[in-house]
C-alpha positions in Angstrom: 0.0 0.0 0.0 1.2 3.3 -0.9 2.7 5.4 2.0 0.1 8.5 3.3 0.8 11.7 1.9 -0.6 14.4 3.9 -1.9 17.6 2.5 -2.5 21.4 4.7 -5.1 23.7 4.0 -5.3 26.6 5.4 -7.8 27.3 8.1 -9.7 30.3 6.8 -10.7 27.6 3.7 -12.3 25.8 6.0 -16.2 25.8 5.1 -18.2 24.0 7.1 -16.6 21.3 9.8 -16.6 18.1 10.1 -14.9 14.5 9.2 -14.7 12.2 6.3 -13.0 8.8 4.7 -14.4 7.6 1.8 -12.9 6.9 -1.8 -12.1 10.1 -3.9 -14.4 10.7 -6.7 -13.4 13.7 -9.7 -16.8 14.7 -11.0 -15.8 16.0 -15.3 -17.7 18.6 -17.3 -17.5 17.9 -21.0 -18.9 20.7 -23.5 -22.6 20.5 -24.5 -21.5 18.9 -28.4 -18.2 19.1 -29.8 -19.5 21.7 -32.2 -20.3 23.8 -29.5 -24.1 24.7 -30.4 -27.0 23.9 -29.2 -30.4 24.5 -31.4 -33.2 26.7 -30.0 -35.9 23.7 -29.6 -33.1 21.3 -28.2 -32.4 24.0 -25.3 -35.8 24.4 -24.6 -35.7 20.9 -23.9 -33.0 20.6 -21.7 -34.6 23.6 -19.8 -37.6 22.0 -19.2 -35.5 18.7 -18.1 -33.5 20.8 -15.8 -36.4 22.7 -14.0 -38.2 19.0 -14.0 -35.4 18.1 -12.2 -35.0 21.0 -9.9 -38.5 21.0 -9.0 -38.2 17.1 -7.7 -34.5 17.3 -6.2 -34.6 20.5 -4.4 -36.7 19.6 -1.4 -36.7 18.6 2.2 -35.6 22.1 3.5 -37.3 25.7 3.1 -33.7 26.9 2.1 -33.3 24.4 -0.8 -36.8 24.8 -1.7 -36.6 28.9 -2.2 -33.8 28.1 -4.0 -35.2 25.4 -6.3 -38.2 28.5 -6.7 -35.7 30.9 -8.1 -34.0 28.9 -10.5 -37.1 27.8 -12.2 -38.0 31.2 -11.9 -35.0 32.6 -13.9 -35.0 29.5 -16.2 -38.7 30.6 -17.4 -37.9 34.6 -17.3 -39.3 36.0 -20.4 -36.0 38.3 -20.4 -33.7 35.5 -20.9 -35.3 34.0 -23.5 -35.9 37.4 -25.3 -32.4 37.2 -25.6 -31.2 33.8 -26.2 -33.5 34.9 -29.6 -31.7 37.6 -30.2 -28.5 36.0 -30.6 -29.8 32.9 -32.6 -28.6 32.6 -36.1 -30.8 30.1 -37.9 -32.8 28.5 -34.7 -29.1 27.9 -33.3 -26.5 29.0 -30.0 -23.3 28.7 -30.1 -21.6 28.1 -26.3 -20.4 31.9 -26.7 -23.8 33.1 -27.4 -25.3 31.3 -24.0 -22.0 32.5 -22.3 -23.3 36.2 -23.7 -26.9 36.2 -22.7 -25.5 34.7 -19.2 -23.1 37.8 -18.8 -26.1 40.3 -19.9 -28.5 38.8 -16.9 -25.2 38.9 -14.6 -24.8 43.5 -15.9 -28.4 43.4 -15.4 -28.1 42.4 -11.4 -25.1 44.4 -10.9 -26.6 47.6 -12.0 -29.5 46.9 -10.3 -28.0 48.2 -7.2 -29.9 45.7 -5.1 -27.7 43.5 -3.0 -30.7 41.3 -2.3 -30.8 40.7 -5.9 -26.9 41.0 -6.8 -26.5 37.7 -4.8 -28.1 35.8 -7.5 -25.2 36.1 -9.4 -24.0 32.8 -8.2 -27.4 31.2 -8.9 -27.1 32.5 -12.7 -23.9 30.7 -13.2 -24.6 27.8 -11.7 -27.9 27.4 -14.2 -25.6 28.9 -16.9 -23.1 26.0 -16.1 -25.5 22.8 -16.3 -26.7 24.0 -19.9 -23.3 25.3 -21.5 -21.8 21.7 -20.3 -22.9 18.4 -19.0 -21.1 16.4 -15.7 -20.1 12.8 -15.8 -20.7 11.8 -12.5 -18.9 8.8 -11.3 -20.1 6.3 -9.0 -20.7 8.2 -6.0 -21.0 5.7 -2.7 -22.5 7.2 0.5 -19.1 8.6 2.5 -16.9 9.4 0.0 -15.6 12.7 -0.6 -15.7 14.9 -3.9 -13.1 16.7 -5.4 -14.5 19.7 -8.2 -12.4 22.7 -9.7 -15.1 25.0 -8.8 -18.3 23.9 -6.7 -22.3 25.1 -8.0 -25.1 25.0 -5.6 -26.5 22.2 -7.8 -23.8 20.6 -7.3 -24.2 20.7 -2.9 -27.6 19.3 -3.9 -26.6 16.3 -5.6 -24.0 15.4 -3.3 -26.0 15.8 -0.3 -28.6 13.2 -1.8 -26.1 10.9 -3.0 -25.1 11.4 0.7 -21.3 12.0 0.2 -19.1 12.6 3.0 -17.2 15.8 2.2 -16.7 17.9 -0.5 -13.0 19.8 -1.5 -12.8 22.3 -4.4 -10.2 23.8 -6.2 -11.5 27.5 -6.2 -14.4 28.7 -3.9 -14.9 31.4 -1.5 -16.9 31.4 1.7 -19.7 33.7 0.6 -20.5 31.9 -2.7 -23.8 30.5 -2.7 -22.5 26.7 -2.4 -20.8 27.6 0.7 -23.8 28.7 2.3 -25.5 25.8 1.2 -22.9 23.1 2.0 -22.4 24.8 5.6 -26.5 24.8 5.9 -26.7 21.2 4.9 -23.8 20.3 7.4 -21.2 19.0 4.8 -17.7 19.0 5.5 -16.2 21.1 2.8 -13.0 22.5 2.3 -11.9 24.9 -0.6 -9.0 26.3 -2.2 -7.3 23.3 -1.9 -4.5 22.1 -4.1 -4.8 19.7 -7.3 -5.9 16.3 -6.5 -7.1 14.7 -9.8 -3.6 12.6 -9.6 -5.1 10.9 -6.4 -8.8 9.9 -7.8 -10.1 6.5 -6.8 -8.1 6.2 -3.9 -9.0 6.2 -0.1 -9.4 9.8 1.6 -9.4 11.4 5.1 -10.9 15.0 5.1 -10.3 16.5 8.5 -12.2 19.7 8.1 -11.8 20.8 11.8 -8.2 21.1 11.6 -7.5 21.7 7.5 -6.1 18.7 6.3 -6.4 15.9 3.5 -4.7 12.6 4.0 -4.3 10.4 1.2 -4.2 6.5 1.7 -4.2 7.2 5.4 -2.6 4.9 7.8 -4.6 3.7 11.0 -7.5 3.6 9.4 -9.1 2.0 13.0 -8.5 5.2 14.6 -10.1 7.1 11.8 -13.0 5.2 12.3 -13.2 5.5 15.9 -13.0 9.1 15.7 -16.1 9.7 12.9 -18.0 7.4 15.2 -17.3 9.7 18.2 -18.0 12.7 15.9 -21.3 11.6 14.8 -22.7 10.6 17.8 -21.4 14.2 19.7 -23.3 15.9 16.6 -26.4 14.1 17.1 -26.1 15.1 20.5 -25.7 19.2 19.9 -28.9 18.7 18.3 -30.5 19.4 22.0 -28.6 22.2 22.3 -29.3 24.4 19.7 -33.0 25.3 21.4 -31.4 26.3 24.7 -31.8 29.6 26.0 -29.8 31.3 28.9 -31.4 33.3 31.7 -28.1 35.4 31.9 -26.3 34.8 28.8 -27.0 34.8 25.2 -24.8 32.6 22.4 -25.4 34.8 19.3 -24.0 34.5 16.1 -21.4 36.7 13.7 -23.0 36.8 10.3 -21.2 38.9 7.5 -23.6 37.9 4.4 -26.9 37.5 4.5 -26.9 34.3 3.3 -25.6 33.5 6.3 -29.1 34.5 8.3 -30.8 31.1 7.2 -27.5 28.9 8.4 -27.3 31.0 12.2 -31.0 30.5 12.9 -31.4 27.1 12.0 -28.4 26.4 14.4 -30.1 28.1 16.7 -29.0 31.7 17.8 -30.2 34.4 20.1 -29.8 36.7 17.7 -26.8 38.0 16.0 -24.0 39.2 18.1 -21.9 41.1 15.1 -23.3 41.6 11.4 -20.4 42.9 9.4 -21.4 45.2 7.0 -18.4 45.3 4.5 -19.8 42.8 1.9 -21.9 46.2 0.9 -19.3 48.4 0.3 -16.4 46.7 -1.3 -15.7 45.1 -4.5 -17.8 48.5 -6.0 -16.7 51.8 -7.9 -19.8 54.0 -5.5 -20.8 53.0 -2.4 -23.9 51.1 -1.8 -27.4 53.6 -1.5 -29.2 54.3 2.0 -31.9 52.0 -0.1 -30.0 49.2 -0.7 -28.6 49.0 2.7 -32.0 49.5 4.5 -33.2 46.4 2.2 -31.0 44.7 3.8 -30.7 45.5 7.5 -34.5 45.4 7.6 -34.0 41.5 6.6 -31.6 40.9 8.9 -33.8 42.4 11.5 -37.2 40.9 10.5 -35.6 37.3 10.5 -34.3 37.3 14.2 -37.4 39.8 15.5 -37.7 39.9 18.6 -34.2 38.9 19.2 -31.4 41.4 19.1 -29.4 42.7 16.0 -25.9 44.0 16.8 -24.9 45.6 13.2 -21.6 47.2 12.9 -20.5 50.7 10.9 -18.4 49.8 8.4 -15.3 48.5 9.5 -12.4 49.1 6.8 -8.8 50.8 6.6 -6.2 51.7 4.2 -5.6 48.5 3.7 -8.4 47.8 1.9 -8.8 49.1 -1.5 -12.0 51.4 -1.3 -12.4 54.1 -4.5 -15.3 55.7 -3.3 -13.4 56.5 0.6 -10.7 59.0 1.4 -7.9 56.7 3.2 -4.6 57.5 2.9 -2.1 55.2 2.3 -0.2 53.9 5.2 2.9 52.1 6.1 1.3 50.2 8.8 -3.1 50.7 8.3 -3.9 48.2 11.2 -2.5 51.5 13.4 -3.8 54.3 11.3 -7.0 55.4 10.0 -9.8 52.4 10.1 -12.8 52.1 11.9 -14.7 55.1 13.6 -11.3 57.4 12.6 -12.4 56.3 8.7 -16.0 57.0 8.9 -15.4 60.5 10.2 -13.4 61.3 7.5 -16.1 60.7 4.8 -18.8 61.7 6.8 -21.4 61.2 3.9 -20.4 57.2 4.0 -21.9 57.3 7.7 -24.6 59.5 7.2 -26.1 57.4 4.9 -25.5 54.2 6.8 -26.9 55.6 9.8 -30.2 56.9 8.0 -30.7 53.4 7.1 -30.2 51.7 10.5 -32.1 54.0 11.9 -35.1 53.5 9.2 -34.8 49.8 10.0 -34.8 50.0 13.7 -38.6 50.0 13.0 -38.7 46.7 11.6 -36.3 44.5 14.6 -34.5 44.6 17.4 -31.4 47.0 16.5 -27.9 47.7 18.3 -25.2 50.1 16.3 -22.2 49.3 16.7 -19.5 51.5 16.1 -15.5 50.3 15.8 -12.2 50.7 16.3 -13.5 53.6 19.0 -10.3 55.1 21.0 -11.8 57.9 22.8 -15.1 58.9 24.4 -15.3 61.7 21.8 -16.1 59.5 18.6 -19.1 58.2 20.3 -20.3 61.7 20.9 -19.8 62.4 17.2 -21.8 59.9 16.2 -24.5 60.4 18.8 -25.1 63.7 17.7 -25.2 62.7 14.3 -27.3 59.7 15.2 -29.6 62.9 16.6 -29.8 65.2 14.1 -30.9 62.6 11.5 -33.5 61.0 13.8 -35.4 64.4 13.8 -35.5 63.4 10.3 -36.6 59.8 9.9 -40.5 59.4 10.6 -40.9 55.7 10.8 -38.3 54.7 13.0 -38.0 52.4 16.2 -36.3 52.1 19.0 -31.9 50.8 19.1 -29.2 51.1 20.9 -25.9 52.1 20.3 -22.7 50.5 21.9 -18.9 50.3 21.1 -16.4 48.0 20.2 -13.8 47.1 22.9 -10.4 46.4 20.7 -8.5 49.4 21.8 -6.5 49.0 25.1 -7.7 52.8 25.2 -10.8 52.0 25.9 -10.1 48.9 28.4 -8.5 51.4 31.0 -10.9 54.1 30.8 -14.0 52.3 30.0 -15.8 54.1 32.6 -15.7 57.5 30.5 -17.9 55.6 28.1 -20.6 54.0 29.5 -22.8 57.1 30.2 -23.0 57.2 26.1 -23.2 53.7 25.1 -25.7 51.0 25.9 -24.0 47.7 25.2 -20.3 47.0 24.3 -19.1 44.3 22.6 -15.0 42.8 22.9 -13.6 42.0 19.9 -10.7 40.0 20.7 -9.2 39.1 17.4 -7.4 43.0 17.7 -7.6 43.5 20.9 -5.2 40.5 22.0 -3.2 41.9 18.5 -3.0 45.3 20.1 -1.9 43.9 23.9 0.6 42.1 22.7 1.5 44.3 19.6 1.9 41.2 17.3 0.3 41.6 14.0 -2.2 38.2 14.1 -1.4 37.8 10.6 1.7 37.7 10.7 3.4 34.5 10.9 6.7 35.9 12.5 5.1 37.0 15.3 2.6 34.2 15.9 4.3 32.8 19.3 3.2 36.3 21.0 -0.2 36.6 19.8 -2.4 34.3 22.4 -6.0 35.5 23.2 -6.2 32.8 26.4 -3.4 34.6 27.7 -4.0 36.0 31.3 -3.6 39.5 30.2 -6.4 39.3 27.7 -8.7 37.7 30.3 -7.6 40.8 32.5 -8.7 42.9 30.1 -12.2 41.4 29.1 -12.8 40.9 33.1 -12.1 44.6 34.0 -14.2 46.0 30.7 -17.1 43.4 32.1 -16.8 44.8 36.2 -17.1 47.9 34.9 -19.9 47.8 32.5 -21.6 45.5 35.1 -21.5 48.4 37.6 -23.1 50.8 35.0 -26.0 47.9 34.3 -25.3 47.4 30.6 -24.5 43.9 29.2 -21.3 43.3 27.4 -20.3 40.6 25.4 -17.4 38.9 22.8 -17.3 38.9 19.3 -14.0 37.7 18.5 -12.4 33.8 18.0 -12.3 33.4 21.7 -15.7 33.4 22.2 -15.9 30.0 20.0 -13.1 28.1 21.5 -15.2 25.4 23.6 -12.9 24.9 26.6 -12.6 28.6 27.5 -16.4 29.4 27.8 -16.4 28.8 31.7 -13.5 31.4 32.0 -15.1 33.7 29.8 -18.7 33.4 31.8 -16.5 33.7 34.7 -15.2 37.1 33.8 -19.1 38.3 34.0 -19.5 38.8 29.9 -23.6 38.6 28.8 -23.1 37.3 25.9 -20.6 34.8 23.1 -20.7 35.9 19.6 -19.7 32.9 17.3 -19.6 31.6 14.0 -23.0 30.1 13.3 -21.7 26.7 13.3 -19.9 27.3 16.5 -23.1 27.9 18.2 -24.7 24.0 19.4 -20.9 23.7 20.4 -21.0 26.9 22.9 -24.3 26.4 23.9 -23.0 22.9 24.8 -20.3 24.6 26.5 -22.6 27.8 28.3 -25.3 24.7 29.4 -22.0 22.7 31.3 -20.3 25.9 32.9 -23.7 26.8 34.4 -24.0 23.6 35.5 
């Protein structure tokens, strides 16, 4: 037998957790004919097969089924019909012409402006895909694991029913649709990964806790052992997930709104950080008070009458941002980011605060604002928050609270309470800033510990003192996911974890224990 090869991946490709061993299957698209055309009447029909088949596969869960709903929706759109006639010469497509009319639909979203209908980008290509080109599936056993170069939502579909054990892909991102699905289905997938058609057929172990592949793995016992032991704690979280806390609250960190479906089925009280960044980069303008009150008030209508936390947006000169006046810095992480950013382009926060405060009426709503140093950028925007209240009719009651991340703001938290309501501790930068080691930064990696004392210091004193002034305060950061320090954490007198949404059975789990 050949000797195991091992193979990293990198932790933030890690998708949605879990274990596998199975045989490695390589899915292969082929063209639709080797001519590369397709008559009109002969894509009708494979429309019509594929919609057949999307209207009988996608089912057994509301989020597959409003997905199976849009893409016989856009399949049957007038619009993209209108112009795969267009571009037929003699009753016949070439594969460029589909590729065409697939791009035009894509411009069409875009300039829409909408996000909540920009996301269906994803679901346009994936349709796109299954009618320029046909997949030859191999022999897919319950278990095994399937390697793609780039994973389609359809895709997460048929695996799950063929009820493989993990999924890898070559390319992929977390916020693509497939992700979203994959995570919501509970499939171990990792992307990103390195080429493994040269290993096809043979015998797999995903471990998609940890980010690695091992190819023809030895002690195969012990990988059994440990999926059994997996499993059966899985089934167990199950029971967890309705739990609520008299004291605390396990909330989740969403940063796409796809994500809303995957953090309430797992079962959070709420949403403990919604990072609104997705909305503002990868544009030449920044997004309309419209398009970001569409989707606040989404966010906020799907937890009602549990709490929001949304953030201002978060970004620095280290992000590439047309539309913002950042300079450009040697080292942004200290510079101009956050709150410091926002009040530089004033505009950019008077918009997003309009909105917020437009869809305070519709949920539960806490702003957050970031990367505060001093009791004076809260007062700025609190007057601004003001002013454009007087403004804004329809409008319900939020709150307004800070993020912790600044050892600033740990020693002198007291100046702040009088003008927030809540704070939230986001460790990631604040155990960064403690130790003044870059968390990114491999060189520096022994320094940066967020179990260390000194950051449990930290989050304890921020806690005693927000305690005293009766407002809750919680995490937000990667300690608040990390199982075995949830008693210290409660211990310290926090209200509430903010995790990942898979992360939350785990730490209610972990919150249901400490309590005892």
């Amino acid at each position: 037998m050949p000797d195991e090869i091992r193979i990293s991946v990198n932790a933030s490709n890690i998708i949605s957790e879990g274990y596998a061993y199975g045989i490695l299957r390589c899915p292969v698209k082929s063209a639709v004919s080797s001519e590369g055309v397709i008559g009109l009447d002969e894509l009708r029909k494979r429309v019509s097969e594929l919609a057949e088949r999307i209207a009988r596969e996608y089912r057994g869960s509301a989020l597959l089924e409003e997905l199976g709903e849009v893409y016989i929706m856009i399949l049957n759109d007038p619009l993209v019909w209108e112009e795969f006639e267009k571009r037929a010469r003699e009753g016949k497509l070439s594969a460029g012409d589909i590729v065409e009319v697939r791009d035009c639909i894509i411009n069409l979203l875009v300039e829409s402006g909408n996000p909540l209908i920009m996301e269906r980008q994803d679901d346009i290509r994936d349709l796109f895909s299954s009618l320029l080109s046909e997949t030859a599936y191999p022999e897919i056993g319950k278990g095994d694991v399937v390697y793609v170069d780039e994973l389609y939502p359809s895709d997460v579909v048929r695996f799950h029913r063929a009820g493989v054990g993990a999924i890898l892909s070559r390319k992929g991102s977390p916020t693509a649709h497939a992700s979203i699905l994959a995570q919501a289905l509970e499939i171990p997938y990792m992307c990103n990964v390195p080429p493994l058609d040269e290993y096809c057929g043979m015998r797999v172990f995903v471990d998609a806790l940890h980010g690695e592949i091992r190819i023809n793995p030895a002690n195969i016992e012990d990988i059994k052992s440990l999926l059994r032991e997996y499993e059966a704690e899985k089934e167990s979280l199950r029971k967890y997930s309705g739990m609520r806390f008299e004291n605390v609250k396990v909330m989740a960190n969403i940063g796409f709104l796809a994500e809303v479906d995957v953090a309430k089925k797992k079962g959070a009280d709420g949403v403990g950080l919604f990072r609104t960044e997705f909305l503002f980069l990868n544009r030449a303008h920044p997004p309309t008070e419209k398009e970001q009150f569409l989707v606040y008030k989404r966010v906020l209508e799907a937890f009602y009458p549990d709490m929001v936390i949304i953030r201002l947006l978060d970004v620095g000169g280290d992000k590439e941002v047309p539309y913002l006046r950042l300079p450009k810095e040697s080292n942004p992480f200290l510079g101009v980011r956050g709150i410091r950013a926002l009040m530089r382009n004033e505009e950019i926060l008077r918009a997003q605060l309009r909105a917020l405060i437009k869809a305070s009426a519709y949920g539960n709503l806490g702003i957050l604002i970031p990367m505060v140093s001093k009791p004076g950028e809260v007062e700025y925007v609190r007057r601004l928050i003001e002013e454009i209240s007087g403004t804004v009719e329809a409008r319900g009651s939020f709150k307004v609270g800070i993020m912790v991340e600044v050892p600033s703001v740990v020693f002198s938290i007291e100046k702040f309470t009088d003008y927030i309501d809540f704070a939230s501790i986001g460790t990631n930068d604040l155990t960064q800033y403690i130790f003044a080691a870059d968390r990114m930064n491999p060189e520096v990696s022994e320094y940066y510990s967020d179990e260390d004392d000194a950051v449990l210091a930290a989050i304890k004193l921020v806690a005693e003192k927000m305690g005293e002034a009766g407002k809750p305060v919680g995490i937000c950061g990667e300690l608040a996911g990390k199982r075995h320090m949830v008693e210290k954490l409660l211990g310290t007198g926090v209200t509430s974890l903010s995790v990942a949404p898979a992360k939350v059975p785990r730490i209610k789990k972990a919150v249901y224990e400490a309590l005892g």
